[in-house]
C-alpha positions, 0 to 999 in steps of 0.5 A: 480670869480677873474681870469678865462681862456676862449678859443674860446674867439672871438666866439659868446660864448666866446666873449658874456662870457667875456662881463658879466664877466669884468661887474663883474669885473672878470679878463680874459685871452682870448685864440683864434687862432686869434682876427681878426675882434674882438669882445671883448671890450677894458678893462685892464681886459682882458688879449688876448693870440693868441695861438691855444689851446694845452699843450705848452699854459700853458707856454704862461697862466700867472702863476696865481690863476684861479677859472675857465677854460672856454673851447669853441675852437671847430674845424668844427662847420660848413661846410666840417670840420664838417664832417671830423673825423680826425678834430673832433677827433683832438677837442677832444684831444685839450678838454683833454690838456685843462684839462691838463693844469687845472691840472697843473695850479690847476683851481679849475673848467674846464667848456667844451661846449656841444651841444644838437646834441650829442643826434644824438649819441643816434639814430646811431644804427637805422639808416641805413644813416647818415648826414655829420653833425652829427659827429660833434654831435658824436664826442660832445659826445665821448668828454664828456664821455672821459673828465669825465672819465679822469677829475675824474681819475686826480681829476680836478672838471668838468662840461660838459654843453650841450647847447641848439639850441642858438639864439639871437642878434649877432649870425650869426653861421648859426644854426637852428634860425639863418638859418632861420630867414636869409631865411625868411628876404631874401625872401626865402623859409626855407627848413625843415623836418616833425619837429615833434621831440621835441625841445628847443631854447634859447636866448643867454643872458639867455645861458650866465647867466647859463654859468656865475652861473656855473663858480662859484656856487657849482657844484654836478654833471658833466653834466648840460643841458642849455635850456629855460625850455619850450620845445615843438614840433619843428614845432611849433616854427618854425611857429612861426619865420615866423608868427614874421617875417611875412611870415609864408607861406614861413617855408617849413615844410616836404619839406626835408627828416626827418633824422631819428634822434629823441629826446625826452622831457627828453633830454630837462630838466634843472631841474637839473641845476635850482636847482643847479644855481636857475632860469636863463631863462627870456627872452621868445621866441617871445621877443628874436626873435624880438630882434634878427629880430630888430637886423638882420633889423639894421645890413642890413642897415648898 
């Protein structure tokens, strides 16, 4: 690839992208809303836009043969705002202008982030009670089936790539390892339900290898599950964060109530995607978890 656009740049996603990108030598306009404390490194190969993300961007987007639109700008990832339906609604239409503007700049292919939580929308009509959380999840999904839809209906080359729980050097978004990990290295009880679902982790390196693939191999379908290839039962991997960490006694397994949503092996086969971009995961669990514990160590002591 030559020239692609990435949104939600100075994420831990975006950010992670664009460090393999420039290694390949791919030139990369970055789109955040604000590069404070930034995390991209210094390269005339990066071209840094400070814009939220809608269709009055693509004046600001220099005029330019793109071969991909990353887009990862996502509102209320994480606190209150992940609740709100008027946020969430608000990122599905910034997907869809992002479409637009692939459109209107002819981007051979517009990649969208996917969650594994959109499977919460799977389990809605079983429960009599949600959690705050989940409309991030069911808003993920609704965004997926509109974009498909309307992708195909203007004739812009999408994929949709749900990803994985992710974990790994640098990230402190408060997901399921991160969350954990963070208690366990403080001393203090991680809180969780029965975990009998299954589930899948994967470190970050080996996301951004399939992410990077994806940009530029021939793609035959819309949709691509990014996940390590192994899952298994959900309490089995958290166990073994605390036997890493050290303190095993202190994973609270059943100390909250399970809520109700359930997954199953199926929603965790990548087989599709290794088939299209050829093996991409090689860092397993236990090594990725020590790096990201030898990581967490070394953040502490500065």
């Amino acid at each position: 690839m030559k020239n692609v656009i990435v949104t939600g740049s100075n994420g831990f996603i975006g950010s992670s992208l664009i460090k393999k990108l420039i290694e390949k030598g791919t030139r990369v306009v970055a789109v955040d809303i604000t590069f404070h404390g930034n995390r991209l490194p210094d390269s005339n190969l990066i071209t840094r836009i400070e814009s939220g993300v809608n269709t009055s961007l693509v004046e600001r987007l220099p005029v330019i043969e793109y071969d991909s639109f990353y887009h990862f700008a996502w509102k209320g990832v994480n606190g209150a705002d992940k609740a709100d339906p008027t946020v969430q609604l608000s990122n599905i239409q910034m997907a869809v202008d992002c479409a637009n503007i692939c459109k209107r700049l002819n981007v051979k292919k517009f990649l969208c982030a996917g969650t594994v939580a959109e499977n919460v929308a799977f389990s809605l009509s079983h429960l009599k009670k949600t959690t705050g959380g989940m409309m991030y999840g069911v808003a993920k999904h609704a965004c997926r089936i509109i974009l498909e839809d309307y992708c195909k209906n203007i004739a812009q080359q999408f994929v949709w790539m749900q990803f994985s729980n992710i974990y790994g050097v640098g990230n402190k978004t408060g997901n399921l390892v991160s969350y954990t990990l963070g208690e366990l290295m403080a001393g203090k009880e991680a809180a969780f339900g029965p975990a009998l679902q299954p589930y899948d982790f994967i470190y970050v390196d080996d996301l951004i290898e399939a992410v990077y693939r994806l940009g530029f191999k021939e793609t035959n379908k819309p949709f691509y599950y990014i996940g390590s290839g192994n899952p298994r039962v959900l309490k089995d991997y958290l166990i073994r964060i605390g036997e890493l960490v050290g303190c095993a006694d202190k994973v609270g397994i059943g100390v909250r109530e399970d809520d109700g949503v359930k997954y199953t092996m199926d929603m965790f086969d990548n087989s599709n995607l290794v088939s299209t971009i050829g093996e991409y995961a090689s860092i397993d669990f236990d090594k990725g978890i020590d790096k990201t514990i030898n990581w967490l160590k070394n953040s502490l002591m500065l």
